[in-house]
CHARMM internal coordinates of N, CA and C (Angstrom, degrees):
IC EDIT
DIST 1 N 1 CA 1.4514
DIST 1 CA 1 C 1.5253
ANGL 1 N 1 CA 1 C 110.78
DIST 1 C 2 N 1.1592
ANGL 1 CA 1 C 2 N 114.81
DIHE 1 N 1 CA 1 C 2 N -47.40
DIST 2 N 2 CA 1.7410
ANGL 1 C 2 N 2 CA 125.52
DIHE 1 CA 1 C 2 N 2 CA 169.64
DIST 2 CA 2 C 1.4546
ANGL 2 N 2 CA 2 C 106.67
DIHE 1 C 2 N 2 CA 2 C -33.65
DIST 2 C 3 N 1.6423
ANGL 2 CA 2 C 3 N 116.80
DIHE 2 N 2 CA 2 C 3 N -67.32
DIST 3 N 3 CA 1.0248
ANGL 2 C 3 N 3 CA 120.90
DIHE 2 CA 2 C 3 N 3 CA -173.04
DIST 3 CA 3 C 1.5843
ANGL 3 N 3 CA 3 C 121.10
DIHE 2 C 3 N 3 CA 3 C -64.74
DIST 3 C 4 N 1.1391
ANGL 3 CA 3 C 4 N 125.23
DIHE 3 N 3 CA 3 C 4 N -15.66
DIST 4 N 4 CA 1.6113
ANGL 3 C 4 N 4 CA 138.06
DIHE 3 CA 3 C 4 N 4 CA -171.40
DIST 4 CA 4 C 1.6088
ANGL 4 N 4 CA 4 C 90.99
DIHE 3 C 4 N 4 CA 4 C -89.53
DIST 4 C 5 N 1.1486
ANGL 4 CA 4 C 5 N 114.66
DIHE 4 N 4 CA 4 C 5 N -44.21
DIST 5 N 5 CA 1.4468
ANGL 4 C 5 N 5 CA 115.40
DIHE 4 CA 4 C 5 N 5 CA 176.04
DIST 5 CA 5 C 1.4375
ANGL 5 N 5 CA 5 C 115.73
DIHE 4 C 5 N 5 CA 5 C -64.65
DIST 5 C 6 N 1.4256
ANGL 5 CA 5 C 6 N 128.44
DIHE 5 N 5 CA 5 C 6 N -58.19
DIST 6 N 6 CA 1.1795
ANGL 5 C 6 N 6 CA 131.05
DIHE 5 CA 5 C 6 N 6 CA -167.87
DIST 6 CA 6 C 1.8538
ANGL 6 N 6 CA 6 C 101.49
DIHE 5 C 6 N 6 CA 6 C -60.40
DIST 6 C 7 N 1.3101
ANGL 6 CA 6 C 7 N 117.65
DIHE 6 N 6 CA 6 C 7 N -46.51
DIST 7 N 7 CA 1.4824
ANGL 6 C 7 N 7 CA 120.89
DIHE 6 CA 6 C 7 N 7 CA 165.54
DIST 7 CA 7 C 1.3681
ANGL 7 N 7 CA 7 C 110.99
DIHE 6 C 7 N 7 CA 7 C -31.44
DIST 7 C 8 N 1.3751
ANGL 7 CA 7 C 8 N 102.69
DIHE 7 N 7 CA 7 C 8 N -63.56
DIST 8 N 8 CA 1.5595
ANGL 7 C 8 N 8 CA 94.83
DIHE 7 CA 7 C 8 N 8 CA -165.12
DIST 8 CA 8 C 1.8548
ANGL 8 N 8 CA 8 C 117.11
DIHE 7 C 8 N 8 CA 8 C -74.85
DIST 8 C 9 N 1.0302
ANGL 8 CA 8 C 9 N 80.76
DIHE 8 N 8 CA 8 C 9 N -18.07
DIST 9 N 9 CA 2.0940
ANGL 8 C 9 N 9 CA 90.34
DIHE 8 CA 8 C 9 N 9 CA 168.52
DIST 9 CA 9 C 1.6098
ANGL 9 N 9 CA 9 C 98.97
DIHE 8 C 9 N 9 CA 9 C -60.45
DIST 9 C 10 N 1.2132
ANGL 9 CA 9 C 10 N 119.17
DIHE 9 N 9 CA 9 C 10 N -49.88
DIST 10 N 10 CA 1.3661
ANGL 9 C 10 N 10 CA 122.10
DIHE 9 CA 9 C 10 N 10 CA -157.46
DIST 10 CA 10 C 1.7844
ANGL 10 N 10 CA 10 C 101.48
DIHE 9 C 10 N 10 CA 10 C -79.17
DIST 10 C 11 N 1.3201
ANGL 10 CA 10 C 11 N 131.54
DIHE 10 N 10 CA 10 C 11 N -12.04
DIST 11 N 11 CA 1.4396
ANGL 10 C 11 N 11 CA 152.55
DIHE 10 CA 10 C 11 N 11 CA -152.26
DIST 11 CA 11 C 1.5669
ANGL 11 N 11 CA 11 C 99.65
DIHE 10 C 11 N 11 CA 11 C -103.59
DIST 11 C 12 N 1.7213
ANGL 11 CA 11 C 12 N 102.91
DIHE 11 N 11 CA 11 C 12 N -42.58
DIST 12 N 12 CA 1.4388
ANGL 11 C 12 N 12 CA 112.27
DIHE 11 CA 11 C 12 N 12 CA -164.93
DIST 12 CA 12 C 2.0375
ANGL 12 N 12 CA 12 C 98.53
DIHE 11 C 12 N 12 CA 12 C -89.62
DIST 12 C 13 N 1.0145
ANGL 12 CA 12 C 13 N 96.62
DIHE 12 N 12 CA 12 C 13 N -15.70
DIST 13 N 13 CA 2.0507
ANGL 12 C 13 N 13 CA 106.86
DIHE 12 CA 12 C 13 N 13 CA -166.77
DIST 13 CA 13 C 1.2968
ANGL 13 N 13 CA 13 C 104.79
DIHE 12 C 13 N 13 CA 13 C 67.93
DIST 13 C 14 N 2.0001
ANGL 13 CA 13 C 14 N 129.99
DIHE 13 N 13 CA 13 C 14 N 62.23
DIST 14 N 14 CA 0.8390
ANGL 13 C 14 N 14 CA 121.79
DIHE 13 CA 13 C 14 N 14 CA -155.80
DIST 14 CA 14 C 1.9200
ANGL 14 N 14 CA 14 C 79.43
DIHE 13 C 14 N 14 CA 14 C -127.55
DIST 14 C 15 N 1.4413
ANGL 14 CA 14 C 15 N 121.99
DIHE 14 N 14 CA 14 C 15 N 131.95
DIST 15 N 15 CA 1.2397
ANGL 14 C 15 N 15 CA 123.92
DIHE 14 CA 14 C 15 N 15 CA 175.04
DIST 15 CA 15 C 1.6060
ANGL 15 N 15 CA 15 C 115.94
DIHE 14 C 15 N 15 CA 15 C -54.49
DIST 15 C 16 N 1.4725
ANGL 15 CA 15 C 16 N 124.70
DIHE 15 N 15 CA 15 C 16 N 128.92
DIST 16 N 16 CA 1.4203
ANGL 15 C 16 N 16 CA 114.84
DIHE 15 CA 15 C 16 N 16 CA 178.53
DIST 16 CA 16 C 1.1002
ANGL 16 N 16 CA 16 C 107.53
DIHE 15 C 16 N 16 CA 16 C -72.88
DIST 16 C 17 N 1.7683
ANGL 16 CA 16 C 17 N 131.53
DIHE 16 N 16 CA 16 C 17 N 3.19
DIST 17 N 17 CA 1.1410
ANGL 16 C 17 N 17 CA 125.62
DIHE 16 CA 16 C 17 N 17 CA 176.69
DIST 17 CA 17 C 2.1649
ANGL 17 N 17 CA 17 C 115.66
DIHE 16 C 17 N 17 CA 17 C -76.24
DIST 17 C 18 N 1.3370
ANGL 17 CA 17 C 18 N 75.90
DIHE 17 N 17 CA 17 C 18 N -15.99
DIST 18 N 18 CA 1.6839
ANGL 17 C 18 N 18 CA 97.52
DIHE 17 CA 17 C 18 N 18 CA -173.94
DIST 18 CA 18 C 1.7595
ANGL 18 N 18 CA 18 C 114.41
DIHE 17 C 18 N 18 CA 18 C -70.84
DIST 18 C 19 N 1.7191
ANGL 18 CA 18 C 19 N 104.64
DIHE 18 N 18 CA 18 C 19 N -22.37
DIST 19 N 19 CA 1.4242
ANGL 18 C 19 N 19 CA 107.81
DIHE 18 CA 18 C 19 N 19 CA -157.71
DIST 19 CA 19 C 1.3583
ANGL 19 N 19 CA 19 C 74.87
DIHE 18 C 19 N 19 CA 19 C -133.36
DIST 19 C 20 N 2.3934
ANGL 19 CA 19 C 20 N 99.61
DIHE 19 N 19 CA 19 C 20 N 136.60
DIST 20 N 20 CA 1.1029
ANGL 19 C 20 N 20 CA 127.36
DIHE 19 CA 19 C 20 N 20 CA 159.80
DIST 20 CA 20 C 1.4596
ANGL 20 N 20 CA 20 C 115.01
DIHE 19 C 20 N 20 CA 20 C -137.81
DIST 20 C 21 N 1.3101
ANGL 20 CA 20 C 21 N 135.84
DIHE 20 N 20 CA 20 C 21 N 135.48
DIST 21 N 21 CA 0.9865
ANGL 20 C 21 N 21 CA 145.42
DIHE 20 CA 20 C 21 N 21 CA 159.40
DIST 21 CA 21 C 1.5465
ANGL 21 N 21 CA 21 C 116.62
DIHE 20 C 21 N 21 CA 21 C -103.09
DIST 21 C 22 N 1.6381
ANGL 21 CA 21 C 22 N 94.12
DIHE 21 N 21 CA 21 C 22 N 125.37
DIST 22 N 22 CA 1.8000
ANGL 21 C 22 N 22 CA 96.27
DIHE 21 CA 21 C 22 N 22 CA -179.72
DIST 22 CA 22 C 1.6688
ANGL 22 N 22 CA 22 C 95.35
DIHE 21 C 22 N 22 CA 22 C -144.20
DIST 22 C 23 N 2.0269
ANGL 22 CA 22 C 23 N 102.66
DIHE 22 N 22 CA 22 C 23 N 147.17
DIST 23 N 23 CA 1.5095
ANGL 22 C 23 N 23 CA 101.51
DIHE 22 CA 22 C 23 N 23 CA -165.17
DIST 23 CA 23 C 1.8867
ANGL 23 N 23 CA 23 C 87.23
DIHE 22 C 23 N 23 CA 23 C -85.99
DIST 23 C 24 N 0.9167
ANGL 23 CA 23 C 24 N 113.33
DIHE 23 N 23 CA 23 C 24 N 125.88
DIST 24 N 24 CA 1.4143
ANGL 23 C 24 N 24 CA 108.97
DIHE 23 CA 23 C 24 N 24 CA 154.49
DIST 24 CA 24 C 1.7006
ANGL 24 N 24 CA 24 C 126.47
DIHE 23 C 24 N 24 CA 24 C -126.41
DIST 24 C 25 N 1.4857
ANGL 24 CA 24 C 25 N 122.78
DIHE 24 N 24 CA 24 C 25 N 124.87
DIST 25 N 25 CA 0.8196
ANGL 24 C 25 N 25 CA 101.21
DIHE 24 CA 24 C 25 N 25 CA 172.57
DIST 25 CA 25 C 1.3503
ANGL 25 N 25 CA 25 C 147.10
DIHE 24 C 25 N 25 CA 25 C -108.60
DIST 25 C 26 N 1.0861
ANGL 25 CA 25 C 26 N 128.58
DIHE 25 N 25 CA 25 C 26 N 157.31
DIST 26 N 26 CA 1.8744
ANGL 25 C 26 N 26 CA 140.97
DIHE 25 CA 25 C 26 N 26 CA -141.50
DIST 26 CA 26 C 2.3203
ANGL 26 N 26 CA 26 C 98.35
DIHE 25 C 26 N 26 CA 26 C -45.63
DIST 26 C 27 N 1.7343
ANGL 26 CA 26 C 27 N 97.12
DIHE 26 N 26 CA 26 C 27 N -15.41
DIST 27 N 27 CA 1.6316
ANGL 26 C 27 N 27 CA 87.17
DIHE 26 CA 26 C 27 N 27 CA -178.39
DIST 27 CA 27 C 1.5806
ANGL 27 N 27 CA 27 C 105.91
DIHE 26 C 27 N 27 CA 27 C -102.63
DIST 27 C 28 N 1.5762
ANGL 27 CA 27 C 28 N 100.54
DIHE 27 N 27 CA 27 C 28 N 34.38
DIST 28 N 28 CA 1.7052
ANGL 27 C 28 N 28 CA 103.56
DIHE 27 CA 27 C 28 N 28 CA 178.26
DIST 28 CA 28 C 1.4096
ANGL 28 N 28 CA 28 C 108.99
DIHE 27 C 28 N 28 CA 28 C -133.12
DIST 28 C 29 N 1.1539
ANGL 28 CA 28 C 29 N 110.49
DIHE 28 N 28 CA 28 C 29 N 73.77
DIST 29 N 29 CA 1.4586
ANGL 28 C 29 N 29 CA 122.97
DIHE 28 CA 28 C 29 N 29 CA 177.90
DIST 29 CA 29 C 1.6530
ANGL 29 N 29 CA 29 C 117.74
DIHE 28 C 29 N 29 CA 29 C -64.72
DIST 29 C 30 N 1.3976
ANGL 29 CA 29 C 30 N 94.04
DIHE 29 N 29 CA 29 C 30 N -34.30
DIST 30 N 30 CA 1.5226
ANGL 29 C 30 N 30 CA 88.41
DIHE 29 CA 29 C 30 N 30 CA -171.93
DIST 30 CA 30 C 1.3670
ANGL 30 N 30 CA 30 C 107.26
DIHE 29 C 30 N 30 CA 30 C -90.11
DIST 30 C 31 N 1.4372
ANGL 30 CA 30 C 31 N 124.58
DIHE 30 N 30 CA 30 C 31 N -31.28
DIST 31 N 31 CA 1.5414
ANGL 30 C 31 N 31 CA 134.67
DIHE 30 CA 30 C 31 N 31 CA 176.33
DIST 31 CA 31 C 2.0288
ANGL 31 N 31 CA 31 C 92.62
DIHE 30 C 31 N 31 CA 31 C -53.07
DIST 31 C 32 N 1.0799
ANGL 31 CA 31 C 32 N 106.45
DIHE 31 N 31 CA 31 C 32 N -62.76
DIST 32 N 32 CA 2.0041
ANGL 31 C 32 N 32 CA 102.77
DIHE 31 CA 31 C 32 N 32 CA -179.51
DIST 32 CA 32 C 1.4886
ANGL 32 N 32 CA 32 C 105.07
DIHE 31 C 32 N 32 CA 32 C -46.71
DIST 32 C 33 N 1.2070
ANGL 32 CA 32 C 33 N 115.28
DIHE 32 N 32 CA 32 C 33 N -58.07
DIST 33 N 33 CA 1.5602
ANGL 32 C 33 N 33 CA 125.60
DIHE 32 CA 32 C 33 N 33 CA -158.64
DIST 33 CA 33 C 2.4352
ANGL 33 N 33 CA 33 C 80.42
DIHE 32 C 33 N 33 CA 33 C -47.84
DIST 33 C 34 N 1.3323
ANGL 33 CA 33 C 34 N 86.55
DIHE 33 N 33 CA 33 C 34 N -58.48
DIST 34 N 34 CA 1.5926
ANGL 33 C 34 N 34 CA 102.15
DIHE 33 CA 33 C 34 N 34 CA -159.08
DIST 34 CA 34 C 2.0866
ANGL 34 N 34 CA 34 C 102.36
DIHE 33 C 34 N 34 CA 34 C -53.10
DIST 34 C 35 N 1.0745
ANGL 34 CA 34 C 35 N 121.77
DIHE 34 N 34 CA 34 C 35 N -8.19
DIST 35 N 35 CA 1.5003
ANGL 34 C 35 N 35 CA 129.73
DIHE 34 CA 34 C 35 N 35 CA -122.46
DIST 35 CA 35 C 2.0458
ANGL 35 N 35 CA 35 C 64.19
DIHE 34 C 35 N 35 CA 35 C -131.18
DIST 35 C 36 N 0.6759
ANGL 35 CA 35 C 36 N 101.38
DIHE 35 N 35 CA 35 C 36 N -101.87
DIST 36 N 36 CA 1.4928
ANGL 35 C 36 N 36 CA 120.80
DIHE 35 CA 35 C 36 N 36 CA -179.87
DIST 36 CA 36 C 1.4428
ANGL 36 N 36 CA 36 C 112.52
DIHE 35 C 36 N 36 CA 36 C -31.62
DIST 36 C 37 N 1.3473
ANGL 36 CA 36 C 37 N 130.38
DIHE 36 N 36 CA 36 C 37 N -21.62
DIST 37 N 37 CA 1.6353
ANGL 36 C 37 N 37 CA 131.29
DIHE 36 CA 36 C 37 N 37 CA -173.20
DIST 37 CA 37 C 1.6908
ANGL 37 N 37 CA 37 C 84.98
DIHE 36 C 37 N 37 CA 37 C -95.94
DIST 37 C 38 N 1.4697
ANGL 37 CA 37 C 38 N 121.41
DIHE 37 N 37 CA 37 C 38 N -72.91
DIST 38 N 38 CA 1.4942
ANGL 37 C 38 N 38 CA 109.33
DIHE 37 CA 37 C 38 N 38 CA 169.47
DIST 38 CA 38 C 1.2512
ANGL 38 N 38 CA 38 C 132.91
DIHE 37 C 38 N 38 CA 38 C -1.57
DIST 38 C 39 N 1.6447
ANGL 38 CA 38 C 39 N 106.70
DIHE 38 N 38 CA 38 C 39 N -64.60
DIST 39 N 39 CA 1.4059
ANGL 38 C 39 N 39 CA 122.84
DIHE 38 CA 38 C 39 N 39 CA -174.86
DIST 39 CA 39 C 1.0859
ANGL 39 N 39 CA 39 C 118.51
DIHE 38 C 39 N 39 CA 39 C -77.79
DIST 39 C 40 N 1.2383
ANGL 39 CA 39 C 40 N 120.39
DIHE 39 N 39 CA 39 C 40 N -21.72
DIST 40 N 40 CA 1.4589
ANGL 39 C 40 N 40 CA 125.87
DIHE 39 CA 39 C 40 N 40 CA 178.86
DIST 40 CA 40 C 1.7060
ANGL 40 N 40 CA 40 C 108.53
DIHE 39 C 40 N 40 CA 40 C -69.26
DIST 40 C 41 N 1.4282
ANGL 40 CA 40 C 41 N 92.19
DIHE 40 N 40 CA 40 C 41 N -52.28
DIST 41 N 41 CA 1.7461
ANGL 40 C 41 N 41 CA 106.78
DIHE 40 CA 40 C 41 N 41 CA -175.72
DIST 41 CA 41 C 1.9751
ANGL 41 N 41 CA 41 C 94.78
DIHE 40 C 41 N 41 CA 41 C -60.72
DIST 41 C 42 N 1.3252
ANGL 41 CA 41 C 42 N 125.28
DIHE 41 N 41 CA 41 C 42 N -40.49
DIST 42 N 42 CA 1.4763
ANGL 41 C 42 N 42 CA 105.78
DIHE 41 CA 41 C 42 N 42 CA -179.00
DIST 42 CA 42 C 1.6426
ANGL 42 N 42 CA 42 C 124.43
DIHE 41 C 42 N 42 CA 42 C -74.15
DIST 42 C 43 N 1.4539
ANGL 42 CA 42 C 43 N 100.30
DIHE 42 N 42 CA 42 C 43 N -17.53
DIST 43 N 43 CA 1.2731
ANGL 42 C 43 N 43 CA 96.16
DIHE 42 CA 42 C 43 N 43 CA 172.42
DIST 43 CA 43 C 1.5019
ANGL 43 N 43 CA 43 C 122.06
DIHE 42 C 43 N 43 CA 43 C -71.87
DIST 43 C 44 N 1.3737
ANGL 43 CA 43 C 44 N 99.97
DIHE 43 N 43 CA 43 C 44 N -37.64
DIST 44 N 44 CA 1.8196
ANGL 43 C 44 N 44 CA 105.41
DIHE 43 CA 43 C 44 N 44 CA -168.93
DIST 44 CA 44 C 0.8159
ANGL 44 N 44 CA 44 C 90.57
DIHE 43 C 44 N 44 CA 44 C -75.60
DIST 44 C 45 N 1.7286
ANGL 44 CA 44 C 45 N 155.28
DIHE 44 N 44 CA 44 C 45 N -23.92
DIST 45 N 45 CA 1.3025
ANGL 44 C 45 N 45 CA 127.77
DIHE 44 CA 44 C 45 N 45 CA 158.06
DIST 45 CA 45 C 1.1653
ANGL 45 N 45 CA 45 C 128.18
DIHE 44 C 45 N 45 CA 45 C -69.68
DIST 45 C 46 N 1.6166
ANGL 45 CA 45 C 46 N 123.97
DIHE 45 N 45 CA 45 C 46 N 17.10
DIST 46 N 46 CA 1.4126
ANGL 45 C 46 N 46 CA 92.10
DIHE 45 CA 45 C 46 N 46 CA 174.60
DIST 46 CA 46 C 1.3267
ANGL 46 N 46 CA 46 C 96.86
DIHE 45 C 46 N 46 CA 46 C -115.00
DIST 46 C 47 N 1.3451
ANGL 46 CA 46 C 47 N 120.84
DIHE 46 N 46 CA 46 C 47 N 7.07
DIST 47 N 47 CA 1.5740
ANGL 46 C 47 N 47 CA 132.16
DIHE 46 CA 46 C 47 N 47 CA -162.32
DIST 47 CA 47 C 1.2366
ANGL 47 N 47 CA 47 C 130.80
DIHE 46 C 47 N 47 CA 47 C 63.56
DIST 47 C 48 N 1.4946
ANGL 47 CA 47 C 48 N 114.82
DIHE 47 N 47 CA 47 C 48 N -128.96
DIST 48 N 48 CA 1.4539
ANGL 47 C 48 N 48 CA 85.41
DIHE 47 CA 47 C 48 N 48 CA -151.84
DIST 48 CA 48 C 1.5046
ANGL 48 N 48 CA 48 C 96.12
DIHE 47 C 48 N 48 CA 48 C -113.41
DIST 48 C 49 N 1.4111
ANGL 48 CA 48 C 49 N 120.87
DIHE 48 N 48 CA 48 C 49 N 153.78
DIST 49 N 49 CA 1.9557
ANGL 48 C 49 N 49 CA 127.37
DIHE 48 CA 48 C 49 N 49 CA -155.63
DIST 49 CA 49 C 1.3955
ANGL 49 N 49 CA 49 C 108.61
DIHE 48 C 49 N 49 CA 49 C -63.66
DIST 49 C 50 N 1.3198
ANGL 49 CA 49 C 50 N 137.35
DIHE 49 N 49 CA 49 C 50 N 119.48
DIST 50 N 50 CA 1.4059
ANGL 49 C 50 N 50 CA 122.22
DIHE 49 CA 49 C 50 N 50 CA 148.49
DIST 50 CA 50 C 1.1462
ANGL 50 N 50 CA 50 C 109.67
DIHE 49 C 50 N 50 CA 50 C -87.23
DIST 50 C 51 N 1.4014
ANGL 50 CA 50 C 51 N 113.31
DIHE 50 N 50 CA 50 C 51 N 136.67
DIST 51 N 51 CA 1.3739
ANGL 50 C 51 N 51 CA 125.45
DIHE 50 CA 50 C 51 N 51 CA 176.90
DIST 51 CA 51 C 1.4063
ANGL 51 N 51 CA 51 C 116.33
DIHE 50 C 51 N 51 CA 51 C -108.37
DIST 51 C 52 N 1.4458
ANGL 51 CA 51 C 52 N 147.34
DIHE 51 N 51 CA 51 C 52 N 174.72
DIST 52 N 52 CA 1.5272
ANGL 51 C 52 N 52 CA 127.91
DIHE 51 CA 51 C 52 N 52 CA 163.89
DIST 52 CA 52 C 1.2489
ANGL 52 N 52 CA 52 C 90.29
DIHE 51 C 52 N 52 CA 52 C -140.39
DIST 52 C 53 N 1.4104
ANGL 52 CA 52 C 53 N 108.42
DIHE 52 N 52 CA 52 C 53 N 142.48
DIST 53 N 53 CA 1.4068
ANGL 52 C 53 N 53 CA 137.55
DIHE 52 CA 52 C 53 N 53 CA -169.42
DIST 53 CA 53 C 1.6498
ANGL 53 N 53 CA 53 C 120.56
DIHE 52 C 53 N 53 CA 53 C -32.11
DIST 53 C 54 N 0.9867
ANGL 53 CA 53 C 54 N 153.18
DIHE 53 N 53 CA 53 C 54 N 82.20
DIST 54 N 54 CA 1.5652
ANGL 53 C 54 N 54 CA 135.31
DIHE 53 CA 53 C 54 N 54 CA -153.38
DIST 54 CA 54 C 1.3901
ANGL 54 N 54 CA 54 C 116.24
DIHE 53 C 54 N 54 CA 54 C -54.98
DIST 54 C 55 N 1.3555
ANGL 54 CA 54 C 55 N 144.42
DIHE 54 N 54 CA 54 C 55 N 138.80
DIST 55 N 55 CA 1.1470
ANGL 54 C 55 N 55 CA 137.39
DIHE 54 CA 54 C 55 N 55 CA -170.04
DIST 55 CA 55 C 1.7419
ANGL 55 N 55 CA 55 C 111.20
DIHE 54 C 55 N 55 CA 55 C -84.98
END
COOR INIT
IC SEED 1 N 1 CA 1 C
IC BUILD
């Protein structure tokens, strides 16, 4: 499934820097809270998405 996914990131011209998958589970609130502030801070650094049109 990873790989069907990562394809289609690459299909859409979507940065793999843009897409993260992490297992967390539902009794780790603070690991998400922590998981999610990260990601937020890497996205706004890379600005804002260019995408290219999907064919």
């Amino acid at each position: 499934m990873f790989n069907l996914t990562r394809n289609l990131i690459d299909i859409l011209g979507i940065d793999t820097e843009r897409v993260r998958l992490e297992w967390i589970s539902s009794a780790e609130g603070t690991r998400f809270a922590e998981v999610a502030r990260e990601f937020t801070e890497e996205i706004r650094s890379l600005g804002p998405a260019s995408m290219k049109e999907a064919a």
